[in-house]
DOTIFI-299134 format. One line per field, with one value per residue (C-alpha): residue number from 1; residue in three letters; z, x, y. Coordinates in Angstrom, 2 decimals, decimal comma. Layout:
# residues N
num: [NUM/...]
residuo: [ala/...]
c3: [Z/...]
c1: [X/...]
c2: [Y/...]
This chain:
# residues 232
num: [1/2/3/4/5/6/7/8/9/10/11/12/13/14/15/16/17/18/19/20/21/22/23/24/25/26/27/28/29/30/31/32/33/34/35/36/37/38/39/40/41/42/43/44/45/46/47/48/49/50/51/52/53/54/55/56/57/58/59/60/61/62/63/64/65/66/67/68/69/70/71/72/73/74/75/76/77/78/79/80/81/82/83/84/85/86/87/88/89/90/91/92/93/94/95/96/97/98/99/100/101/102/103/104/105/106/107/108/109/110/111/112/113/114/115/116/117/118/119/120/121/122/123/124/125/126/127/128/129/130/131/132/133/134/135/136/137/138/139/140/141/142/143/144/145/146/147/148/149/150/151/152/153/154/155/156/157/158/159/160/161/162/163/164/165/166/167/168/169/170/171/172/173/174/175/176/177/178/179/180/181/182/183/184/185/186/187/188/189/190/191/192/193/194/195/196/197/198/199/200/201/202/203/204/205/206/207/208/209/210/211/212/213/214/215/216/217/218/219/220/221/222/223/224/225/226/227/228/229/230/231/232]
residuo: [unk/unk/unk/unk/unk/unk/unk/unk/unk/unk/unk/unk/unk/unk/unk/unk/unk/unk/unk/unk/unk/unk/unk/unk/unk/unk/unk/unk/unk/unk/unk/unk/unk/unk/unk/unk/unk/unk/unk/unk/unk/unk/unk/unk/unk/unk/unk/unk/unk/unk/unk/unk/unk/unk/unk/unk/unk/unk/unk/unk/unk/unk/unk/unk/unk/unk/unk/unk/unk/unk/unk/unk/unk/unk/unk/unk/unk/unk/unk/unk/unk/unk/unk/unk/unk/unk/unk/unk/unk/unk/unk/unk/unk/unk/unk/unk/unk/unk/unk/unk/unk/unk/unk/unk/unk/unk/unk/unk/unk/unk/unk/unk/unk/unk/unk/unk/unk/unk/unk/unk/unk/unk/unk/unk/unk/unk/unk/unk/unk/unk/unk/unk/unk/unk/unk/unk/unk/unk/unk/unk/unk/unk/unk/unk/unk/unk/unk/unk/unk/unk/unk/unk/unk/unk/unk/unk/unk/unk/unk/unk/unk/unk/unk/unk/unk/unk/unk/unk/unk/unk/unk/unk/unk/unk/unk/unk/unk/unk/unk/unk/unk/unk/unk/unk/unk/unk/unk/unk/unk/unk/unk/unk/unk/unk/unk/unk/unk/unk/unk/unk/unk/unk/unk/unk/unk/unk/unk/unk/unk/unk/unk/unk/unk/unk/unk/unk/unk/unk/unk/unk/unk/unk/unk/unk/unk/unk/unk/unk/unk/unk/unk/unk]
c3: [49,50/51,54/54,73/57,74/58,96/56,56/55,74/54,87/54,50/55,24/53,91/50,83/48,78/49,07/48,54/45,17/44,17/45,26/44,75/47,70/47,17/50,77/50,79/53,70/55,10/58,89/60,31/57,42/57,68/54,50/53,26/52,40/49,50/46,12/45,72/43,40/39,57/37,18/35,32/38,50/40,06/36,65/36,67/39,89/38,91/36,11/38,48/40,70/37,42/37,83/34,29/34,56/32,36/34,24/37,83/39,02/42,36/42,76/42,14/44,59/47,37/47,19/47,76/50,99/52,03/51,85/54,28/56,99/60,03/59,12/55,81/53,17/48,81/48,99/52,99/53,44/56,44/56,69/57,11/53,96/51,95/52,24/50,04/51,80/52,25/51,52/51,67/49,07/46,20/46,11/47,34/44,77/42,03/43,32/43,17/39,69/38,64/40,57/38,57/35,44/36,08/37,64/33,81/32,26/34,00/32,92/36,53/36,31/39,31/40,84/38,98/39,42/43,44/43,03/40,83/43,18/46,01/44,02/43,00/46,74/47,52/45,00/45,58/49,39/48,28/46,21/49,48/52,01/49,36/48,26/52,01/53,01/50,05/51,02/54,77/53,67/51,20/52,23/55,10/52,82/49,03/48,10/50,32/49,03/45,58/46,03/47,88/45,17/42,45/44,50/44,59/40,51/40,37/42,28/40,90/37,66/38,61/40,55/37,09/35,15/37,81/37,55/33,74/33,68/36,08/33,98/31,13/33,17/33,68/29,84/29,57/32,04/30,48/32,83/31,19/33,44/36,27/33,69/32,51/36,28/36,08/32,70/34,18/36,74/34,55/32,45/34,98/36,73/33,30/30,77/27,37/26,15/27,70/26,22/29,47/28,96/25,45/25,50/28,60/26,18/23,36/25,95/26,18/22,89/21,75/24,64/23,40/26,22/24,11/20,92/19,47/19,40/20,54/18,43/15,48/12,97/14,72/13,38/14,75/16,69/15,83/19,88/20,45/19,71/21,28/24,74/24,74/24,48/27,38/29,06/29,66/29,71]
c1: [8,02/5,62/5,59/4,95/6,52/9,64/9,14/12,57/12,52/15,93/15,11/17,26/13,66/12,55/15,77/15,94/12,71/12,33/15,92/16,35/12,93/10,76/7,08/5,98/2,92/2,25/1,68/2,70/4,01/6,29/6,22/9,22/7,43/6,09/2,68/1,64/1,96/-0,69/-0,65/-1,44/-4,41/-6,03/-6,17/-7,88/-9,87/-11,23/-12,05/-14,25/-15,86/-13,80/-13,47/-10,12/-10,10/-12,63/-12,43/-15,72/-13,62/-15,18/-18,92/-17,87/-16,51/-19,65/-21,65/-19,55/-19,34/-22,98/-23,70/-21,04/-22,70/-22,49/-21,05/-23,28/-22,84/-20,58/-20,13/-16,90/-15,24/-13,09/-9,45/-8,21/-10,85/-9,61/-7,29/-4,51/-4,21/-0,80/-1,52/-4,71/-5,33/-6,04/-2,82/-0,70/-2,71/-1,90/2,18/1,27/0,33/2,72/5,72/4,01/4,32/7,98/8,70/7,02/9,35/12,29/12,95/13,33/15,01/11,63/10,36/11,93/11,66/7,48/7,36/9,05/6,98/3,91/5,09/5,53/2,18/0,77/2,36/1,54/-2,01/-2,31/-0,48/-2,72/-5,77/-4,37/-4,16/-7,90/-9,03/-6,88/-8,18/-12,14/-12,17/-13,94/-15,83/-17,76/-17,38/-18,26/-15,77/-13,10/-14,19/-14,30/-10,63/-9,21/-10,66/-8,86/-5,88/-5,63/-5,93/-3,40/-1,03/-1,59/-1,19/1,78/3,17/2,68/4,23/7,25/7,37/7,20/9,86/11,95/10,89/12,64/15,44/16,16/15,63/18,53/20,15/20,97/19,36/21,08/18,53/15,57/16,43/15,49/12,42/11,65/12,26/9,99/7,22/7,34/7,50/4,44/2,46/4,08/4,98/1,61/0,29/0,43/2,62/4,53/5,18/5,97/9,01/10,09/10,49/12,82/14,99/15,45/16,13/18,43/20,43/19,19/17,94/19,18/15,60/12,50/9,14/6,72/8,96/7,39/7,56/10,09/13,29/13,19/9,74/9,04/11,90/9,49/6,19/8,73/9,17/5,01/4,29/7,05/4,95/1,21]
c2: [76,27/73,98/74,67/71,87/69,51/67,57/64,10/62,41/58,76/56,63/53,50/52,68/51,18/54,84/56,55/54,32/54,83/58,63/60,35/62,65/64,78/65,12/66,31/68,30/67,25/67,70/64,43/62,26/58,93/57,98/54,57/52,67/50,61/51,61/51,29/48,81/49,08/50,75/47,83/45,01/48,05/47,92/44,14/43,97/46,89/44,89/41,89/44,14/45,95/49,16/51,05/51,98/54,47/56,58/54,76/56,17/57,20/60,61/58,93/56,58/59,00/61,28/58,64/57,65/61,42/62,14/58,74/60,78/62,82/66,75/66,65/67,84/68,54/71,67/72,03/69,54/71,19/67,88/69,46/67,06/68,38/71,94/73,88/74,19/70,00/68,67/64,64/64,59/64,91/68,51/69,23/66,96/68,49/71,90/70,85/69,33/73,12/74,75/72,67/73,42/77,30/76,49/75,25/77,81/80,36/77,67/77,67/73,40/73,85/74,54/72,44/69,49/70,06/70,53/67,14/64,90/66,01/65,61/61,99/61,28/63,02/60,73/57,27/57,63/58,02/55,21/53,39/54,15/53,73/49,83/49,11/50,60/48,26/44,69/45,97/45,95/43,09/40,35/42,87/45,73/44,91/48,80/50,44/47,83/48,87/52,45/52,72/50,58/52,82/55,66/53,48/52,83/56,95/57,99/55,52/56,48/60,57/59,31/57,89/61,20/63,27/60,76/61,12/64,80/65,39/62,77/64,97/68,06/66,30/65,79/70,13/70,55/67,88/65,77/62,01/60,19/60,80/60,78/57,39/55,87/57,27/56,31/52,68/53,26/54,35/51,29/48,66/50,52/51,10/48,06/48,95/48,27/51,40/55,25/56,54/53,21/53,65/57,16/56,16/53,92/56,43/58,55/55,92/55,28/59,03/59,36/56,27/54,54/51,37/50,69/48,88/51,10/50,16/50,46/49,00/51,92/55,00/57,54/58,34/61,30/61,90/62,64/65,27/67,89/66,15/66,72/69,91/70,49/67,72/69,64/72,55/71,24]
């Protein structure tokens, strides 16, 4: 279990777009909206030259960590930079690999507890990121950049947590709280997308949606393809 401080939103946007999963994270302040969709990050991305398929974001935040007083390649004493960090991304990819043992053990219960609070982890993130970069555009173009790179990453980590723990859900069978998620995912990542695609192919083997998306692919041809994402 983490251990800290229990953040517990009340607001009915994050109850709705969160289910009733907390993250523990000291000093954490949870947000009530959902950060913005893959889909709108990637557009802006592309406006400011971002390749948003390999955002450049860790490039980006070396070269703003090695300009900082006392911080040197491989000597980050910065307490977010550390292991044991809940609200980074260290810390959500550490609750990424703890849910993927959870389901290895079929413990989904587990599971499905470490997913939401790395989906939290995640769309907090991307948050705080989007509102560094709308807080330095206009004043330093490169910070902007580099905070809305971070932004478009967490998002999209944020989406895969979200799809895996929908993909849980459908092992304990229980689709009626995947299907939410799977909603989620595709107004965050469109159709058009793989993540977005693949939601869509949930619903329509759960009998969710009666027309399939691409119009070719093969009935049920997925089923199997879940139970492998399921545990990678």
């Amino acid at each position: 279990m983490v251990t800290g401080n229990v953040v517990r939103t009340i607001s009915k946007k994050m109850l709705l777009a969160f289910g009733a999963g907390a993250v523990s994270a000291g000093v954490m302040y949870a947000k009530a909206s959902v950060a913005m969709p893959v889909h709108a990050q990637a557009f802006y991305a592309q406006a400011l030259n971002i390749d948003i398929d390999d955002t450049g974001a860790n490039e980006v935040d070396s070269g703003l960590v090695d300009e900082l007083p006392g911080i040197s390649d491989g000597d980050d004493s910065r307490p977010l930079a550390q292991d044991g960090s809940i609200l980074s991304m260290i810390g959500a990819q550490r609750l990424m690999e703890e849910a993927a043992e959870a389901v290895s053990d079929e413990d989904y219960e587990l599971a499905v507890e470490k997913y939401k609070d790395a989906r939290q982890v995640y769309n907090q993130l991307s948050n705080f990121y989007q509102d560094l970069a709308s807080s330095f555009s206009g004043v330093d173009t490169f910070i902007s950049s580099a905070h809305r790179a971070r932004a478009l990453e967490t998002a999209q980590q944020r989406d895969r947590a979200t799809y895996r723990l929908a993909l849980v859900h459908r092992a304990q069978s229980a689709p009626d709280l995947a299907v939410p998620l799977l909603i989620q995912i595709i107004r965050s990542q469109q159709p058009t997308r793989e993540l977005g695609e693949n939601a869509y192919r949930q619903l329509f083997e759960l009998g969710f949606v009666d027309s399939p998306y691409p119009y070719n692919q093969e009935v049920g041809s997925s089923v199997s393809d879940s139970a492998d994402n399921l545990s990678n």
